[in-house]
Steps between C-alpha positions, in 0.01 A plus 500: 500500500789427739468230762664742797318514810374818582680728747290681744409865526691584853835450609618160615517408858703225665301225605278540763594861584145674531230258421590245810568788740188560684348832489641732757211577762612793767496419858267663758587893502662620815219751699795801491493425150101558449601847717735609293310404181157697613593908420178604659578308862843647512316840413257462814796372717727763391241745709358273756829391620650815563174743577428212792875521624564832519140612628588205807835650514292885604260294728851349709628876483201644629472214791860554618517907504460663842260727529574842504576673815313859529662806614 
């Protein structure tokens, strides 16, 4: 039997490279970023936002015309 220590399994790290670095938490998620991360919200808005524009847009057009003069 040889008295060498033995080496560990995985690679060696410098000293204290990962087990004194606390564990990274994230931060509090921007609200545009929970709207761009939902699919089904940018789904609905992608028809709510323009059916309700352009259907407001006809309701200003229809307000402003003149009616029609008759012969």
């Amino acid at each position: 039997m040889s008295d060498e220590p033995k080496q560990p399994d995985s690679p060696a790290q410098p000293e204290g490279a990962a087990e004194d670095a606390p564990a990274e938490t994230p931060g509090p998620i921007h609200p545009l970023q929970r709207l761009l991360d939902n699919p089904w919200l940018l789904l609905v808005l992608g028809f709510v936002i323009p059916f309700l524009s352009y259907t407001m847009w006809g309701w200003i057009e229809l307000l402003m015309t003149k009616p029609a003069q008759l012969p």
